[in-house]
N, C-alpha and C positions, 0 to 999 in steps of 0.2 A: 641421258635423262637428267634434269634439274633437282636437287638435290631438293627434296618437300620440306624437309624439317621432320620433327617425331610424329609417328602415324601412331594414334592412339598410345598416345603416353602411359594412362593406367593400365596398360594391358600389363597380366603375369604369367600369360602361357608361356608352356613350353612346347619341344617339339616330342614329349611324352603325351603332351594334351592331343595333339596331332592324330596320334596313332590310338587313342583311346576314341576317339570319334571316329576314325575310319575301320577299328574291327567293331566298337560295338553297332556302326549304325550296318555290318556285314551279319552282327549275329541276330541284330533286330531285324533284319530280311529275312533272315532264313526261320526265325520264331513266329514271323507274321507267315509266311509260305505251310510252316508245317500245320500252325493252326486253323488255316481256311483248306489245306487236306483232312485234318482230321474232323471237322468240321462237315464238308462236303462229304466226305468218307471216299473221294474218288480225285484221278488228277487233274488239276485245275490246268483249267486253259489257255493260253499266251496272254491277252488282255488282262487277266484277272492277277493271273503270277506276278506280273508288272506292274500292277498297281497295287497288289498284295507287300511287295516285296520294300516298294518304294515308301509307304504307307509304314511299313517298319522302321524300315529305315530312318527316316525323318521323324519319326517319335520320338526315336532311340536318342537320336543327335540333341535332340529339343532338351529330353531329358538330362542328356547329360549338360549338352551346354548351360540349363537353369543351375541345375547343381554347380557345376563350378564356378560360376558369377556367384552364387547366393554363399559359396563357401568361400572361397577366394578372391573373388573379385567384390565388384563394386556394387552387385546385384541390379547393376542397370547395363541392357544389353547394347545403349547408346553408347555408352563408358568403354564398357567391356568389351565388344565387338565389333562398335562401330553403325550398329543398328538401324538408323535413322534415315528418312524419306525425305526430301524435301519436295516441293512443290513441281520444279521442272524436271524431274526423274524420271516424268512418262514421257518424254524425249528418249531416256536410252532406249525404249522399244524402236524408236527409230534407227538409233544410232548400231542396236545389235543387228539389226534385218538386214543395214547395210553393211558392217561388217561382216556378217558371215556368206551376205553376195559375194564381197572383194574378196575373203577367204577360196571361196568354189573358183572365181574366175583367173584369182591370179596365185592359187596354190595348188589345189586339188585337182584342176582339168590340167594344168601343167605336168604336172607329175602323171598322171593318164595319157598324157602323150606321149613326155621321154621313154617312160618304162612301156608304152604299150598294153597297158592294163585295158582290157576291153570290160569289164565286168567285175569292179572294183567291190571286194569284200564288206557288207554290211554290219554295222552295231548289232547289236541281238534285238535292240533296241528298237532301231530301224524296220528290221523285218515284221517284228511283233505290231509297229504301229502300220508299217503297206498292207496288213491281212487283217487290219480293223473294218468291219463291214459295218455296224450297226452303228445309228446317232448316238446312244449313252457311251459305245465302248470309245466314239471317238473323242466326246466332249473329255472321258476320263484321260485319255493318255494325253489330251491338250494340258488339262489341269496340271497330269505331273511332270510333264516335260516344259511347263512355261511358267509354274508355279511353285513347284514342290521343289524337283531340280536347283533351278537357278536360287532361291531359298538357303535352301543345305547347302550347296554348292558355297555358294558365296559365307554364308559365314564359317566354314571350315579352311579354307583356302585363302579366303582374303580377311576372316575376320579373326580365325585365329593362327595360322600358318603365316601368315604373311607378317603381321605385326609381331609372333615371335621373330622372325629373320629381321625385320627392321631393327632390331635392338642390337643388333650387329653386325650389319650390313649396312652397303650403302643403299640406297632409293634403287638404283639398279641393278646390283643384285640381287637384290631382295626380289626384285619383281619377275628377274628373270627365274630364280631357283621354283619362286611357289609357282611359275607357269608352267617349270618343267617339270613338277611334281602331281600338278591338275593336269596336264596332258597324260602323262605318264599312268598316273593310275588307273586310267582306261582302257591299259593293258590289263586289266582282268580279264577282261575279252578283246582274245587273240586278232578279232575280225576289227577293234578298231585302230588297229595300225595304221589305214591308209587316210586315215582321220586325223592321227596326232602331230603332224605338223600343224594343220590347220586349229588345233587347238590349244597350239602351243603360243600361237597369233596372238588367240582371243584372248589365254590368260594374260598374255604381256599387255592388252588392252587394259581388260579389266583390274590387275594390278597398278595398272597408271592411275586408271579412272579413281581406286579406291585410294591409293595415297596424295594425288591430289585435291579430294574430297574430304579426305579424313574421316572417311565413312564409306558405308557400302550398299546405299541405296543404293546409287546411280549403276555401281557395279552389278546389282539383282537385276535391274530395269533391262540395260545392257544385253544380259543374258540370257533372259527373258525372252529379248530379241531376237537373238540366236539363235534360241531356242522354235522361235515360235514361226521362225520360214523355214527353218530345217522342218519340221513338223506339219509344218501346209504342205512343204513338200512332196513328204511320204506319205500326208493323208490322201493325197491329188493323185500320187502316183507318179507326181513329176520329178524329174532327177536332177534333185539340188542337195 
């Protein structure tokens, strides 16, 4: 990879920052989940846990990310993390749907052939969006799989993970470590193993996309992408 130059210069995270966004946006899941139990007084159903959970989560993130821009940083999320859209960004929705075709075709049905995997293990994710029956529960899980998702996603991984490793790294290590850190965390669930190669891909993508940007619209759009034929997929039923 071609050496970018400084990817977001003012940034001052660390990779303490890192880790304070990945357990608080875990306790802010699990604060949003216990709340709509207690609330309901009974347990909450796949659709609603998912977006319960997600809905926490990305609070959580929002919250704190404001917080340490307004404390330490530059209070501009442009500065600070990169933030910014520009006008042909709604290209990455293209540019993700076709990435994550070439992912299925030329990572994930391979490795289904070598190994003989007839019946390759699903996200929880996954599962929870094949047994959405009704139009609102579907429009919700599009929302947070193509909005909320790629969202938090992207500014935690490429907007503050990544720009810490730039500060000490070259352009390509950097892109490679935060892709093997974004694949990787998706080992919280055991079942997306047969996933994380192929998301090992998209983050080296979307880590290029953001350091040659200098920003991480294009990255969110990207992913977005990804996100959002993976999810026609499972709403369809089809197996992509």
């Amino acid at each position: 990879m071609k050496d970018t130059g400084p990817y977001l210069p003012g940034s001052v995270w660390g990779y303490g920052d890192v880790v304070l966004l990945f357990f608080g946006g875990l306790v802010g899941s699990l604060v949003a989940i216990s709340v709509g139990v207690a609330i309901t007084g009974d347990e909450l159903a796949d659709v609603p846990l998912l977006i319960l959970s997600s809905l926490g989560q990305a609070t959580v993130l929002v919250a704190i990310l404001g917080y340490i821009s307004k404390r330490r940083g530059t209070d501009s999320w442009e500065l600070d993390f990169g933030f910014k859209f520009e006008p042909g960004d709604w290209k990455g929705l293209f540019y993700g749907m076709a990435l994550q075709l070439g992912v299925i075709v030329l990572i994930l049905l391979p490795i289904t052939w070598i190994f003989q995997i007839e019946d390759p293990p699903q996200q929880d994710v996954a599962d929870i969006a094949a047994g959405a029956t009704s139009l609102g529960s579907r429009i919700a899980i599009l929302l947070v799989l193509v909005v909320v998702a790629p969202v938090t996603e992207e500014l935690t991984y490429r907007g503050v993970l990544l720009a810490r490793l730039r500060r000490s790294y070259s352009a390509q290590r950097s892109v490679i470590v935060s892709a093997l850190v974004f694949a990787g965390i998706h080992l919280i669930d055991p079942d997306s193993v047969f996933v994380v190669p192929g998301l090992f891909v998209i983050g080296l993508v979307l880590g290029y996309q953001a350091l040659r940007t200098n920003r991480i619209g294009l990255s969110i759009m990207t992913h977005a992408g990804v996100n959002l034929l993976a999810a026609i997929g499972l709403l369809l039923d089809l197996d992509v």
